[in-house]
C-alpha positions in Angstrom: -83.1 125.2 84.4 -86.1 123.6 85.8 -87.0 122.2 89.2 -85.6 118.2 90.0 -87.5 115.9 91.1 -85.6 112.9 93.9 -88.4 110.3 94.9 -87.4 108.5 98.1 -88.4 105.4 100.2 -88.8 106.7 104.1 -90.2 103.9 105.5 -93.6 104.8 105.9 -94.9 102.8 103.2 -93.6 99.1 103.0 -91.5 99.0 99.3 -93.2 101.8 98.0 -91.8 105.5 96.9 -93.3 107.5 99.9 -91.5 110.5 100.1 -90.0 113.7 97.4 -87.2 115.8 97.3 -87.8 118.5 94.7 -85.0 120.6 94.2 -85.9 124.5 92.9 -83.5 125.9 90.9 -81.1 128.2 92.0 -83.1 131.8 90.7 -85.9 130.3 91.8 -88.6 132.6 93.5 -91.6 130.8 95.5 -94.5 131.4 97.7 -97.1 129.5 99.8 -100.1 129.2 100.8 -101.7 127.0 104.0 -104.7 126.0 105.3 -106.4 127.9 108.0 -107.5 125.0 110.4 -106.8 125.7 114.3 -104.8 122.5 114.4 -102.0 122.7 111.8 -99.7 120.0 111.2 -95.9 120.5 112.6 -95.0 121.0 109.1 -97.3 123.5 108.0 -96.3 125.3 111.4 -92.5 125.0 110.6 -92.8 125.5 106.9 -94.6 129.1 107.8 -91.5 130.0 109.7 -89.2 129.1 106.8 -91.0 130.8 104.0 -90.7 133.9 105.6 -86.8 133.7 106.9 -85.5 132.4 103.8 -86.5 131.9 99.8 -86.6 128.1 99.8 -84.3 125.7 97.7 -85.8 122.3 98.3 -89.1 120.9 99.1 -89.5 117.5 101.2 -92.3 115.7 101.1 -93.5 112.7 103.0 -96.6 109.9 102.5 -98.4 108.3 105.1 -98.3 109.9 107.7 -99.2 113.7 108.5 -97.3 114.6 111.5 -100.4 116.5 112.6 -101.4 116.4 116.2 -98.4 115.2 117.5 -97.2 118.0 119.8 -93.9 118.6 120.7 -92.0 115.2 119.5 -94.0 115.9 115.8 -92.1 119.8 116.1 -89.0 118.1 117.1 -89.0 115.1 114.6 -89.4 117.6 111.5 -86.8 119.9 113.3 -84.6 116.7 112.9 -85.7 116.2 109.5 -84.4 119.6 108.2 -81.4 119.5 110.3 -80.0 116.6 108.7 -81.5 117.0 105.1 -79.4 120.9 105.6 -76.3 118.6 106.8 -76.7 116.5 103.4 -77.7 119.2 100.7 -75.5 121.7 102.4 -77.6 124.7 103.0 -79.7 125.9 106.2 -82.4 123.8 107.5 -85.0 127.0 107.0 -84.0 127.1 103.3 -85.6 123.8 102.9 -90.5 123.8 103.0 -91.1 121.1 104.6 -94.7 119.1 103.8 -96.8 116.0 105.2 -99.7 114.2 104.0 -101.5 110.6 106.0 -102.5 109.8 108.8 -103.2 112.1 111.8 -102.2 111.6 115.5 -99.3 109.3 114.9 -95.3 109.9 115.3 -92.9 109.8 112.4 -91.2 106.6 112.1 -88.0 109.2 112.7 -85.6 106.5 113.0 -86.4 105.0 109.1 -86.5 108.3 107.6 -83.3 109.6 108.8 -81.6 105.9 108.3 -82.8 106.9 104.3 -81.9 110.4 104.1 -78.6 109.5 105.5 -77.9 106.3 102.7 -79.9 108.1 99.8 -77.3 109.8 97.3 -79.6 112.8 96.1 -78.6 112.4 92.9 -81.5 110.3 90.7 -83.6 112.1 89.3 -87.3 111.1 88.7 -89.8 112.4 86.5 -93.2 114.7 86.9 -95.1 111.4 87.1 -92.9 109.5 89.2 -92.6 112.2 91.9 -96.5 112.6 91.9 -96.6 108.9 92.5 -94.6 109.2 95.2 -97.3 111.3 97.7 -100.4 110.0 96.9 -102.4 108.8 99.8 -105.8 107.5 99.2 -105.1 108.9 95.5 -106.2 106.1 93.0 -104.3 108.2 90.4 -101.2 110.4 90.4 -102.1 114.2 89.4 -99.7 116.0 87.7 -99.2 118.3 84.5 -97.1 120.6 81.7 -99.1 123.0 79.4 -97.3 125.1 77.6 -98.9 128.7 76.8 -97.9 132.0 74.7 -98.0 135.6 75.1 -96.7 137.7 72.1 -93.7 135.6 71.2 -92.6 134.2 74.0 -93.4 130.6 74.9 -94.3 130.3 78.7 -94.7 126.9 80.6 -96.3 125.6 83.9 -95.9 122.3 85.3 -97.0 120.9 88.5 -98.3 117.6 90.3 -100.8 118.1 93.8 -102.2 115.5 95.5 -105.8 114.8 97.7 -108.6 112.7 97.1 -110.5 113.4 100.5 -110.6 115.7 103.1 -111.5 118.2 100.9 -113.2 121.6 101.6 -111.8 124.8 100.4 -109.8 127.1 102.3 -107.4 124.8 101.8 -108.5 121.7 100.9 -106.9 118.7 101.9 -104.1 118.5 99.4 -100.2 119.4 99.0 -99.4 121.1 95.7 -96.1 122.1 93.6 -96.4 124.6 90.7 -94.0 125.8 88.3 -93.6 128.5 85.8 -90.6 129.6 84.0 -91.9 133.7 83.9 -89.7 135.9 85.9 -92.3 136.9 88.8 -91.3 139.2 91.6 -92.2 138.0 95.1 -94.3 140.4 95.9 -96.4 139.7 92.8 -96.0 135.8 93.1 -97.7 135.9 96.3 -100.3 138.3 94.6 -101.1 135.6 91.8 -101.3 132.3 94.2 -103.9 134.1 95.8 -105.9 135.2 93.3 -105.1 131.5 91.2 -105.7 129.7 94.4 -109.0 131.4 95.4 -110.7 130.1 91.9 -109.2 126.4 92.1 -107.9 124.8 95.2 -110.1 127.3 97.4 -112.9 126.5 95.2 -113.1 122.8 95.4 -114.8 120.0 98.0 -115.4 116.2 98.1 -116.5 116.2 102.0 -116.8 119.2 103.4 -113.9 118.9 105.9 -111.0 120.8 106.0 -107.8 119.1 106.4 -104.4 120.1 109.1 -101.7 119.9 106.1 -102.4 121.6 103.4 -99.8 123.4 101.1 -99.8 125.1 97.8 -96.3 126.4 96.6 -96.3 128.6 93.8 -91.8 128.4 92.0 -90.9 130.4 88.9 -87.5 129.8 87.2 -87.7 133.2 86.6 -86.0 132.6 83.2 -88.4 134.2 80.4 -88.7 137.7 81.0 -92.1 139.5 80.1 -93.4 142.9 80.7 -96.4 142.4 83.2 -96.2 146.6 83.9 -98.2 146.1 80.6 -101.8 145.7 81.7 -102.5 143.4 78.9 -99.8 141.0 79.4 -100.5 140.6 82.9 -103.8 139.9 82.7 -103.2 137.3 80.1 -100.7 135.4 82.4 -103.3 135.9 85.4 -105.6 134.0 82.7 -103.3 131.4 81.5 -102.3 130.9 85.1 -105.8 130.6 86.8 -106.8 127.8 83.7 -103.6 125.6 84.4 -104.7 125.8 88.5 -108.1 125.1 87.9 -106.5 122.2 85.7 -104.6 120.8 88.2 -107.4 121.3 91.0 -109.9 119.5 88.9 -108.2 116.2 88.9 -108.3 116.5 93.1 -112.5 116.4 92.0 -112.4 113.6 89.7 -110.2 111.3 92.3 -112.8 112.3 94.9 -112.6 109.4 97.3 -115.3 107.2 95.6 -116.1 109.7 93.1 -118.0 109.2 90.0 -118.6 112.4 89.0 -117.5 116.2 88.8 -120.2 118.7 89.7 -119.4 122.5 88.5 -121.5 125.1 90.0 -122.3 128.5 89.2 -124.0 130.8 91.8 -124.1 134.0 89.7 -125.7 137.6 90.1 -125.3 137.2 94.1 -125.6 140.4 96.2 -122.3 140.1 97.4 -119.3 137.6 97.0 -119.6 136.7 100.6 -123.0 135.5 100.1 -122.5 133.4 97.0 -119.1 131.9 98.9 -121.5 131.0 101.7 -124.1 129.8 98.9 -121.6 127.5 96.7 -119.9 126.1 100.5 -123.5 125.0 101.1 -124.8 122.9 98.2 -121.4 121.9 97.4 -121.2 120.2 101.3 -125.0 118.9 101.0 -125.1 115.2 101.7 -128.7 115.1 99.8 -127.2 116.8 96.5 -124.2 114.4 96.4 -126.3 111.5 97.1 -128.4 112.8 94.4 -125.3 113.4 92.1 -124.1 110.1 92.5 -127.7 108.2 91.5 -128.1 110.3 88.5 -131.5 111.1 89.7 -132.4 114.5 88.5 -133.8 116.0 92.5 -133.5 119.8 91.9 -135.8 120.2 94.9 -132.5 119.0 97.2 -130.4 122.0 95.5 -133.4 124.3 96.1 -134.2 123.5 99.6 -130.5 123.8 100.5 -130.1 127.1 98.9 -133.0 128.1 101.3 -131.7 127.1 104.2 -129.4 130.2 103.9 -130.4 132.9 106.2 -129.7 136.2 104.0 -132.5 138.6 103.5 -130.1 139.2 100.5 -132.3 136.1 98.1 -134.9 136.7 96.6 -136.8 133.3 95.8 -138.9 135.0 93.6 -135.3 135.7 91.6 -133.7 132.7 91.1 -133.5 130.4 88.4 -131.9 126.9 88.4 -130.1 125.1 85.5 -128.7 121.7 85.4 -126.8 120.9 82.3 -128.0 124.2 80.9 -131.9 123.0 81.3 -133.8 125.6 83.3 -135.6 123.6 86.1 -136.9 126.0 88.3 -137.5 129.8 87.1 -140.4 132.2 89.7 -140.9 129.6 92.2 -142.2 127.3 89.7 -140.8 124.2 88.1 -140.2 124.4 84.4 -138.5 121.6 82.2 -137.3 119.9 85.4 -139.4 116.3 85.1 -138.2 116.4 81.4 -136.6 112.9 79.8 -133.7 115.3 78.9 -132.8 116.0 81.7 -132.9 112.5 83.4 -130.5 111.5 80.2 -128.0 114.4 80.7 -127.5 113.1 84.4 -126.0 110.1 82.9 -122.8 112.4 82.6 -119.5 112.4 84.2 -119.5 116.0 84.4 -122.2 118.1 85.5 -123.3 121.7 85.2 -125.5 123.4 88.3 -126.3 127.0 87.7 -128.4 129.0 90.5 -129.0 132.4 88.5 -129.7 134.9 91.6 -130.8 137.6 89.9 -129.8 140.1 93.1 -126.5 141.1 91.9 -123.2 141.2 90.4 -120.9 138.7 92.2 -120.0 135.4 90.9 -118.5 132.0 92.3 -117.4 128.8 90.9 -116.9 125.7 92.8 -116.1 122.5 91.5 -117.2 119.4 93.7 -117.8 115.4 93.6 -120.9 113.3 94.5 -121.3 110.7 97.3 -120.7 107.2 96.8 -120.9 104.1 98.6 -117.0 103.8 98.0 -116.3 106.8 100.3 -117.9 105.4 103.4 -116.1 102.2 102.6 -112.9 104.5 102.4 -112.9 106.2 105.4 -114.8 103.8 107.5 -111.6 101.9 107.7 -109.3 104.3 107.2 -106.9 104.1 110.0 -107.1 99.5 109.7 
């Protein structure tokens, strides 16, 4: 048995789905993982509580409105809102994560949502699409998806649906997400994998640089297909299966980008230390000149230079580094190569595109995935709240 999925009308959103109940089945296992900004959401704050009294059998979510910033009436109204979701599903309110995503600085419209929670039946189920549907924000598209991998004989399967379009800077990024596997995980372990998966999708993604009060990653297994992971091979076969389906998922967060119009992946590679190529990927990735640059298909490899430079670490060596877009080598010694080239001004035409900075100092490695800069995001957020 697989986790259910109950889409719901709160009342934040006028005759739209705007809130999900997934149900985890009953040998479910599940971890989480939330973002590290100083203001978290009542939710996030509650939800942290739960996981660790309790293994969770449902997740509510709620559209439109974050509950962030809201004091002690936003701790009380989600106090409410597992007290009476317990009441109807018949368990204890700290068995239940509890999740947010919208607007910040504004109370719950507690009234509507208990008035629904109290009528709803909790017993239609929707599917993977429907329930991603139901907690987008500024989403254009719902995000969700099933792959199905192997190991040896036995068929494993993860499933999921996030959502996020802005607001989005790793550690977390602005996003809620719900992942499923049916391999029998211990929790110990389970935590162990969402951390490692995490750190090379959700933590390695950004649209604008800031980090959001909400975010949640929750990482269910079934439990129900049994594999040996004290076998070093098989585990680090699931670790890869597992990291390409969050790194899947993530990716579609990019490509939704508020505005977006393309998906930039970059490589830093051969850095000192990982900390210095974090610090190095955080940088460009953020850099209002790159996006900008990104977004006009104009092929400016002296903004990705200059911004790499602005890094104080006696750790680079400028005489080291090399620079590829698209695989082109622009900038090898301190010297521009093939970077004026008509190839390269073609291959920033793409949708997707491919900025390595070859260090040359090292061993460590980071991947970040990120979107450009378009005059749709300022229209976005310049009106965001009217």
């Amino acid at each position: 048995m697989k986790s259910k999925f109950i889409t719901l009308k709160l009342g934040l959103k006028k005759n739209k789905t705007d809130g999900l109940l997934i149900c985890l089945s009953k040998a479910s296992t599940t971890e989480l993982i939330f973002t590290l900004n100083k203001f978290p959401a009542a939710p996030v704050i509650i939800s942290k509580q739960n996981i660790i009294k309790s293994n969770p059998k449902y997740i509510f979510i709620n559209s439109g409105n974050a509950n962030a910033c809201t004091g002690k009436e936003g701790l009380t109204n989600t106090k409410r809102i597992l007290n009476l979701l317990a009441k109807r599903l018949n368990c204890n309110s700290n068995e239940i994560i509890i999740m947010s995503t919208g607007i910040i600085g504004r109370q719950l419209p507690i009234d509507d949502i208990e008035k629904s929670i109290i009528k709803n039946t909790f017993n239609n189920y929707s599917s993977l699409k429907d329930a991603a549907c139901s907690v987008m924000t500024t989403d254009n598209h719902p995000k969700y998806l099933s792959k199905e991998y192997k190991i040896g004989s036995k068929k494993i399967v993860f499933s999921g649906l996030c959502k996020g379009a802005g607001m989005i800077e790793p550690n977390m990024a602005t996003m809620l997400a719900f992942i499923e596997t049916n391999v029998s995980i211990n929790k110990r372990n389970l935590k162990k994998y969402l951390h490692y998966c995490a750190n090379l999708s959700f933590n390695a993604i950004s649209v604008d640089g800031d980090m959001s009060t909400n975010d949640c990653v929750a990482f269910t297994t079934t439990n129900l297909v049994k594999i040996d992971l004290k076998n070093k091979n098989n585990e680090k076969k699931l670790l890869e299966y597992a990291a390409d389906f969050f790194i899947k998922l993530s990716s579609k967060i990019v490509k939704d980008g508020e505005g977006a119009t393309k998906i930039i992946k970059l490589n830093i590679c051969n850095a000192k230390t990982k900390t210095l190529a974090q610090e190095i990927s955080r940088k460009i990735s953020n850099s209002l000149l790159v996006k900008t640059a990104m977004y006009g298909e104009d092929p400016n490899w002296g903004r990705i230079i200059a911004s790499l430079g602005s890094i104080n670490q006696n750790a680079l060596n400028v005489l080291k580094v090399k620079l590829f877009i698209n695989k082109i080598l622009c900038f090898d010694n301190g010297t521009p190569t093939d970077a004026g080239s008509k190839r390269l001004a073609r291959s920033m035409k793409k949708n997707n595109i491919e900025i390595t900075l070859d260090l040359n100092s090292g061993k460590a490695m980071q991947t970040i995935y990120f979107s450009d800069l378009s005059h749709e995001y300022v229209h976005i957020n310049s009106a965001y709240t009217t």
